[in-house]
N, C-alpha and C positions, 0 to 999 in steps of 0.2 A: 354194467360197470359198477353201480351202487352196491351191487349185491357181494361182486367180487371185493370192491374194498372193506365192505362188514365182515367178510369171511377172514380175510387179513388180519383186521386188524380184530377180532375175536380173539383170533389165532394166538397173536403176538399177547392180548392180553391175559389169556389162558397163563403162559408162562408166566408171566408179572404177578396174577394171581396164585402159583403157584410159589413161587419165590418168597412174594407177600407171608404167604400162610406159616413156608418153613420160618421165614427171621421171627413172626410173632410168636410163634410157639417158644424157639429159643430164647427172646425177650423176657417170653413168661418164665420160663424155667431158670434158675440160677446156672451158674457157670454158661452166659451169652455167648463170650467169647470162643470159649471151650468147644460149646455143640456145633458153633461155625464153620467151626477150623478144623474139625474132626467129622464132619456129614457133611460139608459141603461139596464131595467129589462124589459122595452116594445121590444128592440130589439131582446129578445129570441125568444119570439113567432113572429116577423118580419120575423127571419133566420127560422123560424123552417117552417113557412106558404113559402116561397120564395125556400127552399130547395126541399122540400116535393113536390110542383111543376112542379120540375125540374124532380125529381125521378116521378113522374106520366108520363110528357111527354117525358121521353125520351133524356133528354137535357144533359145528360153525357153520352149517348151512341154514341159513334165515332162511331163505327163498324158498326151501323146501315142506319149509312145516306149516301145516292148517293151522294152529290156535296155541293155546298156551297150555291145555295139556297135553299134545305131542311133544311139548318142549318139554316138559317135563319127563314125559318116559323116556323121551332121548339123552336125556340128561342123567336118570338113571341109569339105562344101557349102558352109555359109555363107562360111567366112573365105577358099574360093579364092575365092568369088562378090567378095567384099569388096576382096580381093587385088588381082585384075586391075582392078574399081572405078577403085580408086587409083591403080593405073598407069597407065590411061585414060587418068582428068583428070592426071597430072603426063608424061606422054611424049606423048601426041596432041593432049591438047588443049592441055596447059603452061599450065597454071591453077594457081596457087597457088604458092607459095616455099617448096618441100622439100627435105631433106635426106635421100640414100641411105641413110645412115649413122640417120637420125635415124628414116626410115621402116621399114628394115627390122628395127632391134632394137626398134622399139617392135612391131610383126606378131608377132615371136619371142615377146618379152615377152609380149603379149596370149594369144597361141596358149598357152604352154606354162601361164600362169597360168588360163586357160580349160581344160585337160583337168584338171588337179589339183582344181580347186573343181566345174568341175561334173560332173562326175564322183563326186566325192564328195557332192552336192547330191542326187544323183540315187539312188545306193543308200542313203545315210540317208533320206531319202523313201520307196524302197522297203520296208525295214526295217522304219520305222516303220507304215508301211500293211500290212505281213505282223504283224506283232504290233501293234497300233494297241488291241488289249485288253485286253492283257497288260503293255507295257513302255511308258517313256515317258523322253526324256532333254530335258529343259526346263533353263535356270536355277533355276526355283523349283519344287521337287517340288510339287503340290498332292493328295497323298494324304492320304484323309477319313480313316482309320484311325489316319494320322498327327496328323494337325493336331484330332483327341481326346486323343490320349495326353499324358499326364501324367507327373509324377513317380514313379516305384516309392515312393515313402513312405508311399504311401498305400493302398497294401497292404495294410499292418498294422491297416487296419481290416477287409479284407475276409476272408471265408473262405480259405484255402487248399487247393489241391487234392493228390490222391500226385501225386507225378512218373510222365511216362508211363516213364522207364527205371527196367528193375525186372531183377532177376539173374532171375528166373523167367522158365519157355516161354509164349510168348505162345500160346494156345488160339482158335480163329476161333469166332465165335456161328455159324456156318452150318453146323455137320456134326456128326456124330456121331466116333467113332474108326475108322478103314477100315484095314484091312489087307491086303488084295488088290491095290486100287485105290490104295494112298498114294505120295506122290510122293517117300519116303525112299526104298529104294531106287535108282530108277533117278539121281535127283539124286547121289546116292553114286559109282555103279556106271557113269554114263555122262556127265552132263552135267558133274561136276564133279571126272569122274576123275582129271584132273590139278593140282587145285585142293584140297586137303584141307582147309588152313586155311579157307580161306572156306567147304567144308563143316562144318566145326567150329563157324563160329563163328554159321551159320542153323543147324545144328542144339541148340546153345544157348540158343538163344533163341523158337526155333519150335519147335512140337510138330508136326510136319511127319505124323505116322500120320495127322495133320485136315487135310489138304489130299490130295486129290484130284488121280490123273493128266491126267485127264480136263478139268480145272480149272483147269492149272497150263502156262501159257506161259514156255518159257524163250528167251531169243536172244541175240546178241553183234553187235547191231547199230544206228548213232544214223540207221536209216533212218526215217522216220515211216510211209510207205507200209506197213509192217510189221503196224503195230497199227491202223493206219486203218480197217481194215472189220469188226474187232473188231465182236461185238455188245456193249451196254452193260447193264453188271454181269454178265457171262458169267465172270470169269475171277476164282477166289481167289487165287490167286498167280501173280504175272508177276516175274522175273527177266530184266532185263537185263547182262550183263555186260561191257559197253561202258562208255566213261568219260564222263559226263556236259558234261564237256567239251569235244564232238564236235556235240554238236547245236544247229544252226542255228537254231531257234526253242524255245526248253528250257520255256516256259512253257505251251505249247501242246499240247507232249509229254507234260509232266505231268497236264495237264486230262483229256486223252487217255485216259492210263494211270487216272486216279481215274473218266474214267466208263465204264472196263470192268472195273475193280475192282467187286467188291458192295462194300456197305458192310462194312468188317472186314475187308473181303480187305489182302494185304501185297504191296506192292511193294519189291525190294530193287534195287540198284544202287550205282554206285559211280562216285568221280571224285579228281580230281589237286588237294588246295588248294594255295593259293598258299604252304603253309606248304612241304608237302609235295614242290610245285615249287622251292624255292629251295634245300633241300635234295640236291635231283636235280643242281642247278648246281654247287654244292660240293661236293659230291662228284663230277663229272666234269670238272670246271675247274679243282678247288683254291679254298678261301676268298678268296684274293686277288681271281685273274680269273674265279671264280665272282660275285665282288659285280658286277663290270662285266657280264657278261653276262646275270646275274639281272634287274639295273637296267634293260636296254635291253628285254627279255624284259618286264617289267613293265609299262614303259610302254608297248608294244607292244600284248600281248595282255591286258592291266587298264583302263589308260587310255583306249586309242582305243576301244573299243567303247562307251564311255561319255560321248564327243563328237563335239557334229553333223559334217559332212565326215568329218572323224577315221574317224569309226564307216560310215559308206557305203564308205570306200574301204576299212577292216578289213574288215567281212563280204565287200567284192567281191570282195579279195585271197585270204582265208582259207576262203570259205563255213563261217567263223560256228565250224570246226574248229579244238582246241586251245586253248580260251581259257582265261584265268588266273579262277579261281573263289575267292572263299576259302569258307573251312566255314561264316562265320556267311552266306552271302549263299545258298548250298548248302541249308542248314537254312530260312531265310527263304523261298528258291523253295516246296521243299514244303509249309511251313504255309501259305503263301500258296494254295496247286494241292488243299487239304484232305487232306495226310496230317500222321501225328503220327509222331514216332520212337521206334522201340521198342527200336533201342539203333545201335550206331554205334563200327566197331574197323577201324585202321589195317591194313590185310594188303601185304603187297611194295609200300609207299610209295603207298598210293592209300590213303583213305575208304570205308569200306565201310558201307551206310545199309542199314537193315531198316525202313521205313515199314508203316503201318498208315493205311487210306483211313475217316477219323473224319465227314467233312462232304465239303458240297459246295466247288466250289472259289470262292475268293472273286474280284471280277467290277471290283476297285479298278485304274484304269487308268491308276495314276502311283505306282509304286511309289518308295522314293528312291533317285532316280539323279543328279538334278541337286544343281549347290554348294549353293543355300540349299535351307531347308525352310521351312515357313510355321506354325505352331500355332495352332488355332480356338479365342479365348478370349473372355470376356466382359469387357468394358470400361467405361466409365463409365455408367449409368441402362441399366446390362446391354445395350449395343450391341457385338455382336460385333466383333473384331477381328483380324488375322491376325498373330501376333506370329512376326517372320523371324529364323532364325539360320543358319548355317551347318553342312551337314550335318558331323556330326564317326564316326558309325555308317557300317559294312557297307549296304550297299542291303539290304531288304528285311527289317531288322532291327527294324521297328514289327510287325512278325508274330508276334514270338517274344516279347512282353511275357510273356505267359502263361507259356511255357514255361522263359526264363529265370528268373521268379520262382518255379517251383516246384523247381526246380534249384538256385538258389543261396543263397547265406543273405546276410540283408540285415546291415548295419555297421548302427554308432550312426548315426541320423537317418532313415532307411530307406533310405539309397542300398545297390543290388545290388553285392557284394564281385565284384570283378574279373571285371567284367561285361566278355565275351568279345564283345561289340556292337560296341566302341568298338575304332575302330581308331589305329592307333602316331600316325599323325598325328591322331590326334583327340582325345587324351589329350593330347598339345603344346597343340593349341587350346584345350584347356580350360582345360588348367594357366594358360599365360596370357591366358585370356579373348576370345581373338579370335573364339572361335563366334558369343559375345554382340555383337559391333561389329552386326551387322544392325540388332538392337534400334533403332538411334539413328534408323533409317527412320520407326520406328514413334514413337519422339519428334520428330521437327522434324515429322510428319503430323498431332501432339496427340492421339496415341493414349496415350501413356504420359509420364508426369512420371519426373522425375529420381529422386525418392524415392517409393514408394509401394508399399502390399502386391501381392504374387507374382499377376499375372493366371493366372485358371483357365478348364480346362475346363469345361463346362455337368456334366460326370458328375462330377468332383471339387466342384465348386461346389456341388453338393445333400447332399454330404456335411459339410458348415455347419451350424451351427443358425441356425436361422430368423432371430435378431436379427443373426447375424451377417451372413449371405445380404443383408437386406437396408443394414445398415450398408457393407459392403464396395462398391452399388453405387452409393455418395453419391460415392465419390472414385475418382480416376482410379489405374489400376495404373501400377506404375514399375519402372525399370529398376535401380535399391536397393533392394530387400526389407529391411523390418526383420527377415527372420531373419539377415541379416547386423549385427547391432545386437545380439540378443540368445543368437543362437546356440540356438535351441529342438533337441531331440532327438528329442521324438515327436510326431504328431499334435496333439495336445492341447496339449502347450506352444505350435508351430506358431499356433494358434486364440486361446491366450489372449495371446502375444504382439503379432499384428494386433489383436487386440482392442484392447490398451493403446496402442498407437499410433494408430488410429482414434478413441480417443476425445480422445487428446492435439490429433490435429489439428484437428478439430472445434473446437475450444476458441484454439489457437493454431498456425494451418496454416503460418508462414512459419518460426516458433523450431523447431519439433517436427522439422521435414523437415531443418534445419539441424542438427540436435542429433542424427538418425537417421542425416543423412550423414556426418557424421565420424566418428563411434562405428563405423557400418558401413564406411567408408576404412580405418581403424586395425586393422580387426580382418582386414580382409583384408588390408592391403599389410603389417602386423607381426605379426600371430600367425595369418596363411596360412589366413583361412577360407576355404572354398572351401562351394559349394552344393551341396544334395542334392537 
């Protein structure tokens, strides 16, 4: 069915591109109007003889073609087939009123606009079909782990666990202490002879006499064929020393590497963040024409991988090597892939990650990549709802709830103190509220009123008492929280604050919401409340 709607909508684009190429030519040419109004009726049979080509050789069939030079001879086929077409009917048979000028830059036009888009059509298709379990780049992210997640505030009801980073060696459950067989030495003495810091800083952390020679795969390489035949949970410790970076399908890798880990086994490795790369620019370019070339470097290898076309003609160009990563999105892959971190130190401008294989790997097949996100909330007589906003987080940073809450300490109200998720521009958005513009979907749909208590998730909603659970599902959520109104700090205020506004409205729902809106106006646009 995927395949049939790319053929479709090819199809249709063909023509647009078609049309596209005739208005720019005329644009370019003087007398616009003129060439419009006088070839526009030869343009039919252009599109129709250019189309029809296409549908002969095959030139909307994705599904059909091995690589991206078939796509190109097919591409060729068709448009000479189309070519000659046209010069047929306008030299032999002298049918129709063309222009040389007007046919040949619109061919150009059509040709050079046809290898950029499908081309790019064709390895984001690919992409997406080599990781179709793993990654996903839509408009609207629809990850389930996501569109659960909640506010951190509420936390503060829940247990807390240690932090998995601890200054102590970390010890494996699977072995006793070996000394004959331990993988210190030769890690010392051969693998990381010329490397000491980063033998320092695994044997810091590892109790390395518990791991096993026998056990312990080392390489410096983002081949995957590598670990491919690996048996699964054969290996305690694997060491890559390649930079994360490099590998063409990273999620896949990691699956990989967790199921040839045992349970507890360590995986360590290393890569380049985005921090760490801009760093590299300015310091070889100078801060000045370091920013320009960081800039271009950004949107290059950050941005294109992360839209449709964009991202096909990136991997085709680059095979998927060198791309820009940051640390939270680094951290988010592996709790996503089931490892945890056991600690984590800069060595000669790269990340240096010591993972530990804790679960299986998770099987969520829309991680956030795309602008909007969606949140799964309960809505009016408890009818779920999808409440959209703009993603403002690192991709893959609904992973790390857990771990950043045990890492960081929460402010007054329970939001996470300089929560390292969010990124430069997502802190802009928030400050001035453009993440929430989505919402307003969710109002002109009658999903949410203008004033109304904070829609929840089903897991935070049972954390209610019961009169409330059911009071909260008589009225509709809104896009004004009366915590904007009263400013509550913890949980419990949070509870008794909707309370008193639920009842107010109940009693008189047009004053209340009115009286809720301004108090809550005021207090954000003059005394800067912002949400937790």
């Amino acid at each position: 069915m995927k395949y049939k709607i790319t053929k479709w909508g090819l199809f249709f684009l063909d023509i647009i591109l078609v049309v596209f190429s005739f208005l720019f030519v005329a644009k370019v040419r003087s007398g616009t109007r003129i060439i419009v109004s006088t070839y526009w009726r030869s343009l039919i049979p252009f599109t129709l003889i250019w189309i029809g080509s296409g549908v002969w050789g095959l030139k909307y069939s994705m599904e059909t073609i091995a690589n991206g030079g078939e796509l190109l001879k097919r591409l060729f086929k068709c448009n000479t087939v189309a070519v000659l077409a046209i010069f047929f009917v306008m030299y032999i048979l002298k049918k129709f009123h063309y222009s040389r000028y007007i046919v040949i830059g619109t061919i150009l036009g059509v040709i050079v606009l046809e290898i950029i888009i499908f081309i790019g059509v064709y390895y984001t298709l690919r992409f997406q079909k080599e990781n179709r379990n793993f990654a996903s780049t839509k408009l609207v992210t629809r990850s389930k782990v996501l569109e659960e997640s909640q506010s951190p505030k509420f936390f503060e009801e829940e247990a807390r666990e240690i932090p998995t980073i601890s200054d102590k060696a970390y010890v494996p459950p699977f072995s006793e202490a070996i000394e004959e067989d331990s993988i210190l030495v030769p890690l010392w003495q051969k693998y990381l002879i010329g490397n000491s810091a980063l033998f320092d800083f695994i044997n810091d952390f590892l109790n390395l006499t518990r791991f096993s020679k026998s056990h312990t795969l080392v390489l410096n390489s983002e081949t995957f064929f590598n670990i491919e035949n690996e048996a699964e949970n054969s290996r305690h410790l694997f060491i890559n020393l390649h930079k994360i970076n490099d590998f063409r399908r990273l999620n896949v890798y990691l699956i990989r590497v967790n199921e040839m880990l045992e349970t507890g086994g360590v995986f360590i490795c290393q890569g380049q963040t985005i921090t760490e790369r801009r760093e590299e620019f300015y310091k070889r370019f100078t801060p000045y024409l370091g920013r320009v070339f960081y800039g271009a470097d950004f949107i290059y290898r950050r941005v294109f991988p992360k839209l449709p076309i964009l991202q096909g003609w990136y991997f085709a160009l680059t095979k998927g090597k060198n791309r820009a990563l940051s640390e939270t999105e680094m951290l988010g892959r592996f709790y996503f892939c089931g490892f945890d971190l056991i600690h984590k130190r800069e060595i000669d401008g790269h990340m240096h990650f010591i993972l530990r294989k804790s679960r299986e790997p998770k099987r969520d097949q829309n991680p956030t990549y795309g602008p909007l996100i969606r949140l799964k909330r309960k809505g009016l007589n408890g009818k779920t709802i999808y409440v959209k906003k703009f993603r403002t987080m690192h991709p893959y940073s609904e992973y790390l709830q857990a771990y950043v809450y045990a890492t960081n300490e929460l402010q007054d109200g329970g939001k996470f103190r300089d929560d390292f998720r969010v990124t430069s521009w997502g802190k802009i958005m928030r400050k001035l509220w453009i993440d929430e513009l989505p919402q307003f979907l969710n109002f002109f749909a009658g999903e949410l009123s203008l004033v109304g208590v904070r829609a929840l998730s089903e897991h935070y909603y049972q954390l209610y008492p019961a009169d409330m659970q059911e009071l909260r599902l008589k009225v509709k959520p809104g896009l004004l929280p009366p915590f904007y109104a009263d400013m509550p700090t913890s949980f419990d205020e949070i509870v008794e604050s909707e309370r008193r506004y639920l009842m107010q409205k109940m009693e008189r729902p047009w004053l209340t919401d009115w009286k809720y809106f301004w108090k809550g106006t005021w207090n954000i646009l003059i005394k800067r409340a912002r949400s937790n």
